[in-house]
N, C-alpha and C positions, 0 to 999 in steps of 0.2 A: 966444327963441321960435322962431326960423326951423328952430335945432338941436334943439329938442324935436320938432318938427313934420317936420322930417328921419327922425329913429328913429322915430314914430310910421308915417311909410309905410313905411319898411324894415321893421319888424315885422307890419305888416299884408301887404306882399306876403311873408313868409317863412311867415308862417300861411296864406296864399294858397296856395301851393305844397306846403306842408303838406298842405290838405285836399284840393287834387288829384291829389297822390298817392296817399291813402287812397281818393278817389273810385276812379281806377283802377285798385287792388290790389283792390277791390271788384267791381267791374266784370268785370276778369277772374278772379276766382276764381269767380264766379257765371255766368261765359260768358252775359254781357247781362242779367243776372237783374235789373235795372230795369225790362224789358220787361214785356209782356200774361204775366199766369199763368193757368192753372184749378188750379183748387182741389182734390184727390181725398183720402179717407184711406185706411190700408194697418191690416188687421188680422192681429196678429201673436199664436200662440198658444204661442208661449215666448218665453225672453229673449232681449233682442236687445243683446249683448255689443256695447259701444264704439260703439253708433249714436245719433250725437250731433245737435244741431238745427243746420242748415247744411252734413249732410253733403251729396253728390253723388247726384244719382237719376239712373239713367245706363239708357236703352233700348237694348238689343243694344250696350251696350260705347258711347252715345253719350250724351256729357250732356244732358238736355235741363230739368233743375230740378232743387232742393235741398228738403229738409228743413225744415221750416215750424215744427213742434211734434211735441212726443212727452208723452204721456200715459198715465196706467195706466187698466184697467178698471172703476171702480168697484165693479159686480156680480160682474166674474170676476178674482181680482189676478193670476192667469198670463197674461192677455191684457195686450198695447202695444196701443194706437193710434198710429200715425204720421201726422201731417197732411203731406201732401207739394205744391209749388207746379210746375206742370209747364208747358211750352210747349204750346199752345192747339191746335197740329198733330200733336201726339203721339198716335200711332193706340191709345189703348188699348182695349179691350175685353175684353169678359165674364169670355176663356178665356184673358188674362194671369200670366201667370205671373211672382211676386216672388219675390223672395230677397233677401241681405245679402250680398256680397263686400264682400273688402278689396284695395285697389290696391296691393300688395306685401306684403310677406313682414312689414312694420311699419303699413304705410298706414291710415288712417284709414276705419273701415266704409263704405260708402256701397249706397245702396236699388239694384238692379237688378232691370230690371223687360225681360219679352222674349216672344215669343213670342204666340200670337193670329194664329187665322186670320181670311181675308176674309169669310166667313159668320159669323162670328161678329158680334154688333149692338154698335155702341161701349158703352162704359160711360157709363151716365147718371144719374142722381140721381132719387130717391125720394121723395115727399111733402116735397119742400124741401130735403134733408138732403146731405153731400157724399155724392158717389158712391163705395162702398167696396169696395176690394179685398183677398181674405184670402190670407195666405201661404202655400205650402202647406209639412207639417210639415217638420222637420227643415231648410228653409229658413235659419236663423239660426245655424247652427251654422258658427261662427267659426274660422279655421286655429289660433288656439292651442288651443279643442278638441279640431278632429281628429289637433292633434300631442299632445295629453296622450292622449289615445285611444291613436293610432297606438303609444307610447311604454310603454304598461301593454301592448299585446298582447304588443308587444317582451320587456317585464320579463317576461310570461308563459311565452312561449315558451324564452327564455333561464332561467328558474328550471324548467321541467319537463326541458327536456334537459342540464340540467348536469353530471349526469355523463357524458352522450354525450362533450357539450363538454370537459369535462377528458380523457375517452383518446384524444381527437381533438388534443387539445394534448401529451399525453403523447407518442403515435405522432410527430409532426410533430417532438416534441424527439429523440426517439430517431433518426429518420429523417437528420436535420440533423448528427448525432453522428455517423449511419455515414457521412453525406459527407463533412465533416470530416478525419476517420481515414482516407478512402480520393480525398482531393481528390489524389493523383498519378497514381491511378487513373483518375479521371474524367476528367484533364485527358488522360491516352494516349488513353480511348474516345472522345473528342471528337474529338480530330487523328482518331482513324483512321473516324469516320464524315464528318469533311470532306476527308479523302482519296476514301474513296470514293465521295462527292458530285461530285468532281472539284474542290475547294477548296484549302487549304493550300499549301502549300511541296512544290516538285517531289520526287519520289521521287529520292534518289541514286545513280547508275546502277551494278548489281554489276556488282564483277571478275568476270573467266570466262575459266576454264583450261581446258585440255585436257591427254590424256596422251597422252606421246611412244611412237612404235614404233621396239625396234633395228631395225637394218640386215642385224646379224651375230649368226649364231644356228650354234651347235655343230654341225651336222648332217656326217656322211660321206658320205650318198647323202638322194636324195631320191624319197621314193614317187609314179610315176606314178597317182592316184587321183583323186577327186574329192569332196572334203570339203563339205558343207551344216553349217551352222552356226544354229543354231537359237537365239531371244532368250533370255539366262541368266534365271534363275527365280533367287528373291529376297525376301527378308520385304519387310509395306510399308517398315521403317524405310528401307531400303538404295534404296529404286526412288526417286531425289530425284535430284535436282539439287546439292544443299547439301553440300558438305564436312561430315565428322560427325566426331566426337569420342566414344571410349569409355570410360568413367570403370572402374574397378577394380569396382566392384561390378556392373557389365555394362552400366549405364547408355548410351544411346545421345542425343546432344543436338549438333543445329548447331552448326557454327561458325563464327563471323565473317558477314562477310556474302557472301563470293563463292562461286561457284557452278561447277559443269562446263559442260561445253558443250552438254553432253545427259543425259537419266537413266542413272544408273548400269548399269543392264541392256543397254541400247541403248548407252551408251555401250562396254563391256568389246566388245561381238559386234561393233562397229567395227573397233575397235584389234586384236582378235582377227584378223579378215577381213584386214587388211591385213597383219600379221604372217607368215601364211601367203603372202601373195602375194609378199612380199619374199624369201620362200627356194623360190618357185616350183612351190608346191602350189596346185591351182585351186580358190577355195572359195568360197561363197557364202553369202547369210544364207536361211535356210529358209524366210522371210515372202517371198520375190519369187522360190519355185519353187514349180511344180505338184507334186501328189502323185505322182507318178508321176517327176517328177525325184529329189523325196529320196529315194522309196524306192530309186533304184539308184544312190547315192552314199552313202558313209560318212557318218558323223552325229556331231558332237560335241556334247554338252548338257554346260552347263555350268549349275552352283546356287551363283550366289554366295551365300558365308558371312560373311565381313567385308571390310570397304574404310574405314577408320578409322582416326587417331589417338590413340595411347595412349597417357597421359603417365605410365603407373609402369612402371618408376624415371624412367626420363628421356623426351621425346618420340619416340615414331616412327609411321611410318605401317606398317600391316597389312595385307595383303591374301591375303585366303584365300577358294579354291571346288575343288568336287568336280568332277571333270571324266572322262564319260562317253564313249565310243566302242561305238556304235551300226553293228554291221553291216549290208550288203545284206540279208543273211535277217533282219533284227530283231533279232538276237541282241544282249548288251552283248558288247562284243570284250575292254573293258580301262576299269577304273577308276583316279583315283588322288584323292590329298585335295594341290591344288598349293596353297601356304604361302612366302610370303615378305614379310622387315619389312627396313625402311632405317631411319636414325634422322636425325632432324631436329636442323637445326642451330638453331632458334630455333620460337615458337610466331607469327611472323609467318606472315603469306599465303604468299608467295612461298616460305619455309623451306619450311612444310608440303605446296604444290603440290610441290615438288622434291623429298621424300621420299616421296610417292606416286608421282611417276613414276620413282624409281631401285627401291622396292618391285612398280610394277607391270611392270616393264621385266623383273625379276629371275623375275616368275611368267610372265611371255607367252614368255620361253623355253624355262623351263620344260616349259610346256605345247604346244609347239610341236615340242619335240624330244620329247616323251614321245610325244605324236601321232602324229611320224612313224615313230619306231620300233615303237609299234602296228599298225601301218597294215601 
């Protein structure tokens, strides 16, 4: 008896515990709904998808009571009535405004109810009856609606520009081909716009040569004169910096990456200037005399023709220009076409500078001793 009367409390307090848990898993889903209610109902003139009795009736986003009863219209079958139990300080009135939200993208419908100004008179009750509030239309309209909605405009608009759509896929695959095919390409124009951003890997700094002036130049006498030397004239190819290279077909193309000291123009009326000054004629460059100086000094213009490496049959460097003499009356005194090549011992840097200066070395005599015996 003792042992029977043992499990008999044990199961009375485990039902005990039981029901107060259910009490307050009640309690708090209804946020106090044991409490004082008023009573109102809600007239609904379409369906009201998923709203169930004990859903949430929630003012400006705040629970304040649940769902009582739901019933159809008898006289009108598109009409709900919703019977709704609310907290007794709930400010409703007149010019309240319902609707139906769902508290997430799955959540369960629940009544919202919002809005109502202070001149507006609360909502009260009629020859007995509860006090009712009607939704206003399109109210009810549930997110799976407006995503079946949302989802046909979709289908719509997707089914009338489809062929837009397909040359837009078409282009895009065409587009993607020519990158593709030219991804070596793209990856140079990249470097060279984060170079110029001032991004990437440092620029690697060019060689840069010069050309040498003899000492010793063939002359028997030397003209007391006074020689201006004017900058040589020159296609754009030749006005560079860059070592060039002539291919047999006349082709004119870079080479390597080093460079002269100065453009080739400017550079020749240098090496020129000093040339003469080594065998002790007095000459000048034309750009740093007054008009009135060149005109009573002799005048040498020079048109460079070529200054190039040529590798048929074997490498050498070329250097050719016409070279004018310009007297005090304006007159030309003497022309000549000076031409002279070296051959290079290898297509290295250093070969090819050394064949342009035994070539240029061989013309600036040339044209030095042609000069003075003009003169």
């Amino acid at each position: 008896m003792e042992t029977r009367a043992r499990y008999i409390s044990v199961g009375l307090f485990v039902l005990a515990i039981i029901a107060a848990g259910f009490g307050f898993v009640y309690w708090l889903n209804n946020n106090g709904g044991l409490g004082t209610r008023v009573t109102y109902q809600i007239r609904f003139e379409e369906s009201v998808t998923g709203l169930q009795v004990g859903a949430a009736v929630q003012f400006n986003g705040i629970r304040v009571g649940e769902v009582t009863g739901l019933q159809l219209d008898k006289d009108d079958p598109r009409r709900v009535t919703a019977t709704i139990a609310v907290d007794p300080n709930t400010p409703l009135r007149a010019d309240t405004k319902v609707g139906v939200a769902s508290q997430g993208l799955m959540g369960i419908p629940s009544v919202s109810l919002s809005g109502g100004t202070s001149r507006s008179p609360l909502l009260t009750a009629a020859h007995g009856e509860l006090p009712v509030l009607t939704a206003d239309p399109g109210a009810t309209q549930d997110l799976t609606q407006s995503a079946r909605q949302t989802l046909q405009r979709a289908d719509q608009i997707l089914s009338d520009n489809s062929e837009s759509i397909k040359s837009t896929l078409d282009n895009l695959k065409t587009f993607s081909g020519a990158l593709a095919r030219n991804s070596n390409r793209v990856d140079a124009i990249m470097a060279g716009l984060a170079h110029l951003a001032g991004g990437g890997a440092a620029e690697k700094p060019k060689s840069i040569y010069d050309l040498t002036v003899p000492n010793a130049f063939p002359l028997s006498s030397v003209p007391k004169t006074q020689l201006s030397i004017a900058t040589p004239t020159a296609i754009v190819a030749l006005q560079t910096q860059r070592m060039l290279a002539r291919s047999p077909d006349g082709q004119i193309l870079p080479l390597g990456d080093a460079q002269w000291s100065d453009g080739l123009p400017n550079l020749i009326q240098e090496k020129l200037l000093q040339g003469f000054e080594n065998v002790g004629i007095a000459a000048a460059a034309a750009s740093t005399l007054g008009e009135q100086e060149v005109a009573s000094n002799d005048q040498l213009l020079i048109d460079l023709r070529d200054f190039a490496i040529r590798t048929d049959p074997t490498p050498s460097a070329a250097v050719a220009f016409s070279a004018k003499i310009v007297g005090q009356n304006g007159r030309i005194v003497a022309t000549k076409l000076i031409s002279a090549t070296a051959p290079a011992a290898g297509m290295e840097t250093p070969q090819i500078a050394a064949a342009f200066n035994a070539a240029f070395g061989k013309a600036l005599i040339d044209v030095v001793a042609w000069t003075a015996r003009s003169i």
